[in-house]
C-alpha positions in Angstrom: 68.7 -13.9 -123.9 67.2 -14.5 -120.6 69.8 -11.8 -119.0 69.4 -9.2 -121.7 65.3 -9.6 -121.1 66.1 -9.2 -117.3 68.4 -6.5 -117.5 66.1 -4.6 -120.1 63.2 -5.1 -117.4 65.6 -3.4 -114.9 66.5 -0.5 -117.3 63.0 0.5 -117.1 63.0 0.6 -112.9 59.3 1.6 -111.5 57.9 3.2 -115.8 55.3 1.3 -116.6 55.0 0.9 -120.3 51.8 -1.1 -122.0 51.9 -4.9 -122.9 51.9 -4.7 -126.5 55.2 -2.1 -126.6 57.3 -4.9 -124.7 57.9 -5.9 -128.7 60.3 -3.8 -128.7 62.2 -5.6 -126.4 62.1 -9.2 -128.6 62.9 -7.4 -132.0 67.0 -7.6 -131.3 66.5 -11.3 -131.8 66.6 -11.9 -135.7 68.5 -15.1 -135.9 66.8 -17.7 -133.3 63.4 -19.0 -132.7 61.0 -21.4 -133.1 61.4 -23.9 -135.8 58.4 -24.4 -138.3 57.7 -25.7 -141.5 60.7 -24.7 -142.6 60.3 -21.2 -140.8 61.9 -20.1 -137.9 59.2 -17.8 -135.6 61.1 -15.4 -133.9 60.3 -14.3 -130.3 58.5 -10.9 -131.8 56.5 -13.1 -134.1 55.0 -15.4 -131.4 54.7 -12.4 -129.0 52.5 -11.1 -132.1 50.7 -13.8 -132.1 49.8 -13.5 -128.4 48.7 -10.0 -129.3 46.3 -10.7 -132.0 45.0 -13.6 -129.6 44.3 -10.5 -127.2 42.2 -9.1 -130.0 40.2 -11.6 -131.0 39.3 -12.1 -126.5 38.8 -8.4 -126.4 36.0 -8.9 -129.4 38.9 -6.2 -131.7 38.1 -8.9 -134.7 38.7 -6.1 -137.6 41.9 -5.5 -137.7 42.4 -1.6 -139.4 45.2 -0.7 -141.4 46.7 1.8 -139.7 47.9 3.8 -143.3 47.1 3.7 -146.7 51.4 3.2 -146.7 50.6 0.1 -145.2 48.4 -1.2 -147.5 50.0 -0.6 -150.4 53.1 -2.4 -148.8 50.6 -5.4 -148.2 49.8 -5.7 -152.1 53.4 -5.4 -152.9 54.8 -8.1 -150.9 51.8 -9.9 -152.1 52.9 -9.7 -155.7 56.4 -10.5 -154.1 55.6 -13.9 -153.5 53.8 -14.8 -156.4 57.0 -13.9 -158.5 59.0 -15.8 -156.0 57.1 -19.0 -156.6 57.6 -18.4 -160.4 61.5 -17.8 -159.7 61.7 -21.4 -157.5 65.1 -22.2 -158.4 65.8 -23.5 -155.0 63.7 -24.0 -151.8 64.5 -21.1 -149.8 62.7 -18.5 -152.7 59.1 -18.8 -151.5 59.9 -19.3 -147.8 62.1 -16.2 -147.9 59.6 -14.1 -149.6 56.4 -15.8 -147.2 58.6 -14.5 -144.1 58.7 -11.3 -145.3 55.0 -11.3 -145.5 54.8 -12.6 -141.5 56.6 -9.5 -141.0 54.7 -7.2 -142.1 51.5 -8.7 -140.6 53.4 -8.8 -137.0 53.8 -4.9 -137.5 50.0 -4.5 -138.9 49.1 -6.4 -135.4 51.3 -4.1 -133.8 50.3 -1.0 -135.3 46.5 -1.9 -134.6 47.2 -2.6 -130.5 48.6 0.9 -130.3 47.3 4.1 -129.3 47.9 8.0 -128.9 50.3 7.7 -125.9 52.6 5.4 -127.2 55.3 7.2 -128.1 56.0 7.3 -124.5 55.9 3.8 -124.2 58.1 3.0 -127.0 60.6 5.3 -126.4 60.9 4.4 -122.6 61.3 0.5 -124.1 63.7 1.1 -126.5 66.3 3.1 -124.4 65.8 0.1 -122.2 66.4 -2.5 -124.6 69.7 -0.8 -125.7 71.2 -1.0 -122.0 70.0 -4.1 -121.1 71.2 -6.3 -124.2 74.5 -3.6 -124.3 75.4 -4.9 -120.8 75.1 -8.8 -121.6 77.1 -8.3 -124.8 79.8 -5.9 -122.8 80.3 -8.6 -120.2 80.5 -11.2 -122.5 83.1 -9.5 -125.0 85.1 -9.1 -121.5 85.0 -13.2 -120.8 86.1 -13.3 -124.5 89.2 -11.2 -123.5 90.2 -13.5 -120.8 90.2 -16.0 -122.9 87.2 -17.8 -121.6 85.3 -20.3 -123.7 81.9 -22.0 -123.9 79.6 -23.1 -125.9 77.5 -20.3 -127.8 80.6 -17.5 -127.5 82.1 -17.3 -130.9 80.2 -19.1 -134.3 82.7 -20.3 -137.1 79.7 -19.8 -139.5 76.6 -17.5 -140.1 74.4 -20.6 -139.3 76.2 -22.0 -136.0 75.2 -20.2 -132.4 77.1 -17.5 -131.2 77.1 -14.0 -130.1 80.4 -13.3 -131.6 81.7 -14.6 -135.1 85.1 -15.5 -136.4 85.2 -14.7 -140.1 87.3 -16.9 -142.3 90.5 -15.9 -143.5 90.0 -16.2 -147.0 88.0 -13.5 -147.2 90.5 -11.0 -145.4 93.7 -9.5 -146.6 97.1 -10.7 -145.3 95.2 -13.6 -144.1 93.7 -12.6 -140.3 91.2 -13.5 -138.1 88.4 -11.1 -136.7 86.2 -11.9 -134.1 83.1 -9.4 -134.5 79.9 -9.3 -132.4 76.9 -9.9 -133.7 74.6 -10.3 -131.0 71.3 -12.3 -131.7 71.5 -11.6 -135.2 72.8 -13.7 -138.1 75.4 -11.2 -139.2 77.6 -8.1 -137.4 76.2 -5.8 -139.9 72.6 -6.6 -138.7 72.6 -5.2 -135.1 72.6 -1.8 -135.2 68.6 -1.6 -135.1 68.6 -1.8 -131.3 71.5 0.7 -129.9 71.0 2.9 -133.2 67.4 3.5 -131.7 68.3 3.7 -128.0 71.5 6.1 -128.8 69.0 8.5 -130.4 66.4 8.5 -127.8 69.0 8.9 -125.3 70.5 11.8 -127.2 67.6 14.0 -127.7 66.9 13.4 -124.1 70.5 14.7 -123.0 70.3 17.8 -125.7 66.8 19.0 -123.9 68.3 18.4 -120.8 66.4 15.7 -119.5 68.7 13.0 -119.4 70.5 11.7 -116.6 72.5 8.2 -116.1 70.5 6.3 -118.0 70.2 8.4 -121.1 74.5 8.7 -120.8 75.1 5.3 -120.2 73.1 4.2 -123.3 75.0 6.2 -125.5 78.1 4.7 -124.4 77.0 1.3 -124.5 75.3 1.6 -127.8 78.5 2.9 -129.2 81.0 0.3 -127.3 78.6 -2.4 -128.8 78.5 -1.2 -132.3 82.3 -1.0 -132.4 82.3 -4.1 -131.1 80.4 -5.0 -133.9 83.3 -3.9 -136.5 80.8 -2.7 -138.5 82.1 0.0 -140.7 78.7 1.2 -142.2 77.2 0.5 -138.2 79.6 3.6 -137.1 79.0 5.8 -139.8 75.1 5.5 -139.3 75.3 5.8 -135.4 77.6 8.8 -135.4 75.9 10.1 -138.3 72.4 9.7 -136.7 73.9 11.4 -133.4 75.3 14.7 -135.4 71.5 14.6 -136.7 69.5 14.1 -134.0 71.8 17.3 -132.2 71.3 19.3 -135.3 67.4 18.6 -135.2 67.9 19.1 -131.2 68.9 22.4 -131.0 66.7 23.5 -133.5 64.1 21.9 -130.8 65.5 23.0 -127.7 65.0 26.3 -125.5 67.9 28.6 -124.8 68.8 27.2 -121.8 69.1 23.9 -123.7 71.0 25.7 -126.5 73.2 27.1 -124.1 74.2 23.5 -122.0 75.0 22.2 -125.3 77.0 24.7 -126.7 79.1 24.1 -123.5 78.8 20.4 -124.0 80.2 20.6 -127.7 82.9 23.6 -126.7 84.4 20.2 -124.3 84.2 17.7 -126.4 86.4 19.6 -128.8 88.8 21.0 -126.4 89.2 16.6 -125.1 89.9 16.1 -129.1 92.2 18.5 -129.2 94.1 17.3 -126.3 94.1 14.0 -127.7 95.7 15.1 -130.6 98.7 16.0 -128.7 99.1 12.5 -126.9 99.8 9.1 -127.9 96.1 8.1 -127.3 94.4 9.5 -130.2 97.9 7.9 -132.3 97.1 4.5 -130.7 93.7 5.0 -131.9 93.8 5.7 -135.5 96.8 3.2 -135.9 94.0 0.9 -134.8 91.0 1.3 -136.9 93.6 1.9 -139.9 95.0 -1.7 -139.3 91.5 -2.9 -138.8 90.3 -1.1 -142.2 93.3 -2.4 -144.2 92.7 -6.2 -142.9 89.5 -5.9 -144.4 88.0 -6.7 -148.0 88.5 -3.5 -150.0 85.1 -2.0 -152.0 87.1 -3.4 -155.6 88.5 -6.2 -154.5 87.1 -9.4 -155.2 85.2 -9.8 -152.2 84.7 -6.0 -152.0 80.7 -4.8 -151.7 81.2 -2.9 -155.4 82.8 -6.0 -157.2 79.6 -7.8 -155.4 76.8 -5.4 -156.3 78.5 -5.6 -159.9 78.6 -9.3 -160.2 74.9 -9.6 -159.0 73.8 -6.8 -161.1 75.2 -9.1 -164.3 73.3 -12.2 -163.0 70.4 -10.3 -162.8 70.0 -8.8 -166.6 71.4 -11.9 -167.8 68.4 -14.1 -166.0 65.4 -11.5 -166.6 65.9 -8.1 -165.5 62.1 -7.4 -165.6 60.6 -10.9 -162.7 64.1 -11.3 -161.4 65.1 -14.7 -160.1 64.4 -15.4 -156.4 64.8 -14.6 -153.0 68.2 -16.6 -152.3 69.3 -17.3 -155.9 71.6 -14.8 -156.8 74.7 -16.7 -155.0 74.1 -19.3 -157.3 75.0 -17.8 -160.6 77.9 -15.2 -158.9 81.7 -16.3 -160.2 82.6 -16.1 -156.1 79.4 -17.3 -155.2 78.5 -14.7 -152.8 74.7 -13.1 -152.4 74.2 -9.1 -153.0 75.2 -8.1 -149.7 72.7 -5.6 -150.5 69.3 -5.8 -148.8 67.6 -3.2 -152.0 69.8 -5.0 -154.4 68.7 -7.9 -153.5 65.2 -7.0 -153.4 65.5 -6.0 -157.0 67.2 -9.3 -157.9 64.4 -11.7 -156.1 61.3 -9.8 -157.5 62.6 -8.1 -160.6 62.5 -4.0 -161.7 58.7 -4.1 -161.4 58.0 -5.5 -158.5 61.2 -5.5 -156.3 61.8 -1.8 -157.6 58.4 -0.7 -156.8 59.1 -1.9 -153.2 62.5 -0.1 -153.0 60.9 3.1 -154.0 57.8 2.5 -152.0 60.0 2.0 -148.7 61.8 5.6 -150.3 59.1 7.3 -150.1 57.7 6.1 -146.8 61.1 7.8 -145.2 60.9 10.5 -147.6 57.2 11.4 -146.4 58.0 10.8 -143.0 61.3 13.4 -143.0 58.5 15.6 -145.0 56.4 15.4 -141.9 59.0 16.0 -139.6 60.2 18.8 -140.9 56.5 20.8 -140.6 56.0 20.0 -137.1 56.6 22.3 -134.5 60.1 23.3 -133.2 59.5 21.8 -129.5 60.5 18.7 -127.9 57.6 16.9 -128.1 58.2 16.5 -132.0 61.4 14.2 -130.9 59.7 11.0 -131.4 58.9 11.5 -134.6 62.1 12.6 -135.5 63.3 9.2 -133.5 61.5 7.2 -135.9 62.5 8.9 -139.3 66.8 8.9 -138.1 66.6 5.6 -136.6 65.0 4.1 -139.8 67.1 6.4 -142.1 70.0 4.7 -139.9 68.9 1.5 -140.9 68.1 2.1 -144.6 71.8 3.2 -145.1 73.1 0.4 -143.3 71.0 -2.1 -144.9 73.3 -1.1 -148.1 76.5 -3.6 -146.8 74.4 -6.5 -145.9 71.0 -8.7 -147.2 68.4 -8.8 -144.6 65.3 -7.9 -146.6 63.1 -9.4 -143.1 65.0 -7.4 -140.7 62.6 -6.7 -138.3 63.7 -2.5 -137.5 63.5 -1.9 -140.9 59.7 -2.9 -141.3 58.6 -1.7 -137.4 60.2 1.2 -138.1 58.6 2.4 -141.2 55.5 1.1 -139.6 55.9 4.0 -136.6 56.3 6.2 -139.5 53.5 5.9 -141.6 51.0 6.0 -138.2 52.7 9.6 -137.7 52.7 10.7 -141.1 48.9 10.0 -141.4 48.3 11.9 -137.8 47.2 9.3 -136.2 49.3 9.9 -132.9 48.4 13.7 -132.3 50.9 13.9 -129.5 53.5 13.2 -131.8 52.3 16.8 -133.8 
């Protein structure tokens, strides 16, 4: 952690960004922290803390909400808890749902130490934080190739420490091993937040012309690490982003722009079509097609339908309306798995009114901020907010293969977009 803090200090060379945007920086680190009370208080959350302590020296004691969005996510997750201590089948119901409330009051705190030029800021730290952790997991995936081996390299479970994770082989076909990384997160499917963000900053800077090594390397590295992740849903949303953010790009750019990346497109498909006609691209597909078919398939028994479907029974079978607990829904599955659906398993810990209300208030916070995207002006300086809306649509879509209702992008990132929505960053319009 120490290196990829260093190394992301490094990525940002003589910019000088503002104290509170260093967040940024911390949010990679879902999975360890500070042990409390039965809560773990990750990095972000103490360096919140700092940052309210700030306000209260600087005499800042009301803290604003920054959107009416906001607010209304405040009452929800509110109501979220007090369902959740109804639904106490087992301990971890009211602690799960309590955490997702110190989220959301790390991002008000946020939100409220923020100003008209941070867009900047953030944007600057986020490219940074995508090459410095990128390199520390690059170099350690190379020690795992030459067979090196310490403690902290490869976790057997979701709970042990490691930055890689062997999954069992019960849960793959023909019975094989497969190391993923996973970073500082809990699972592989949870890391895309930090190179799916710095990959799209990087991109609009290269399609307007503006981006030099930094801006290329990140791409690169955000896409070796996601691949390294084995994360099928984590390269659909990066690539898928990318198309998005050079579709939104062009429409952005001036001719001269248009031009450099008409040329750059024109040789990346003459380089696929040589590929075609060599081994490499042969070697290539044989790969990910061995990789896909040692996986669990959607219908099999361990597959994400026949899991949605099995957690979809427990649900209307235990009260379809309160729903039954953050954390409960393994216990009732025939397999004993969870959703492995972060909205699904919104819906199953809070029930259709409450947990359905928060699914389709988070909808409509992307959907409003896409809204607002699309009616600002066609020039560069609209990239941020179109940063924000991909990068959390990104995340939204990935969210669908795994359960991390707390994840930390997901909530900062529809944070950023309800302060732009509301124009309260007018540089962003």
């Amino acid at each position: 952690m120490l290196a990829a803090w260093a190394l992301s200090f490094a990525a940002l060379g003589r910019r000088r960004v503002h104290f509170e945007h260093l967040i940024w920086m911390l949010l990679p680190i879902d999975m360890y922290g500070v042990q409390l009370a039965g809560f773990t208080l990750k990095p972000y959350m103490l360096f919140s803390a700092v940052l309210f302590l700030r306000m209260l020296m600087q005499r800042r004691l009301v803290v604003v909400f920054r959107s009416r969005w906001s607010l209304v996510s405040g009452a929800s997750i509110l109501l979220f808890m007090i369902v959740n201590m109804f639904n106490n089948e087992s301990y971890s119901s009211p602690l799960s749902s309590a955490m997702l409330a110190v989220v959301w009051c790390c991002c008000i705190i946020y939100m409220n130490c923020c100003g008209e030029d941070s867009s900047s800021d953030i944007s600057e730290v986020m490219l940074a934080t995508g090459i410095g952790y990128g390199i520390v997991f690059i170099l350690v995936y190379l020690l795992l190739m030459s067979g090196a081996s310490f403690p902290g390299l490869v976790a057997q479970t979701r709970e042990e420490t490691g930055i890689f994770m062997q999954f069992s082989e019960t849960h793959f076909i023909n019975r094989v091993n497969i190391i993923r990384l996973r970073g500082f997160t809990i699972d592989p499917n949870s890391m895309i937040g930090t190179f799916l963000f710095s990959a799209i900053v990087a991109n609009y800077r290269i399609v307007f012309g503006r981006g030099g090594f930094r801006e290329w390397a990140a791409v690169l590295i955000s896409s070796l690490c996601i691949w390294y992740s084995g994360s099928r849903m984590g390269i659909v949303c990066l690539y898928g982003m990318l198309i998005m953010s050079n579709i939104t790009g062009y429409c952005m750019a001036d001719v001269r722009s248009k031009n450099r990346l008409k040329i750059l497109l024109l040789v990346l498909f003459a380089s696929m079509m040589l590929f075609v006609f060599t081994d490499l691209i042969g070697s290539t597909v044989q790969g990910i097609r061995t990789s896909i078919e040692n996986r669990p398939f959607l219908t099999g028994s361990y597959g994400r339908l026949s899991l949605w479907k099995n957690a979809l029974k427990v649900l209307f079978e235990k009260g379809a309306l309160w729903g039954i607990g953050m954390g409960n829904t393994q216990l009732h599955t025939p397999n004993g798995l969870a959703c492995h659906n972060s909205w699904l398993e919104l819906i199953c810990a809070g029930g259709i009114l409450v947990g359905g209300f928060m699914v389709l208030h988070l909808a409509g916070m992307l959907l409003s901020g896409l809204r607002h995207a699309l009616r600002l002006p066609r020039v560069p300086s609209s990239a941020f907010a179109w940063t924000m809306v991909l990068g959390t649509l990104g995340i939204v879509i990935s969210l669908l293969s795994v359960d991390n209702v707390t994840y930390s992008y997901l909530w900062f990132g529809a944070s950023m977009i309800t302060a732009i929505t509301d124009g309260q960053w007018e540089e962003s319009t």
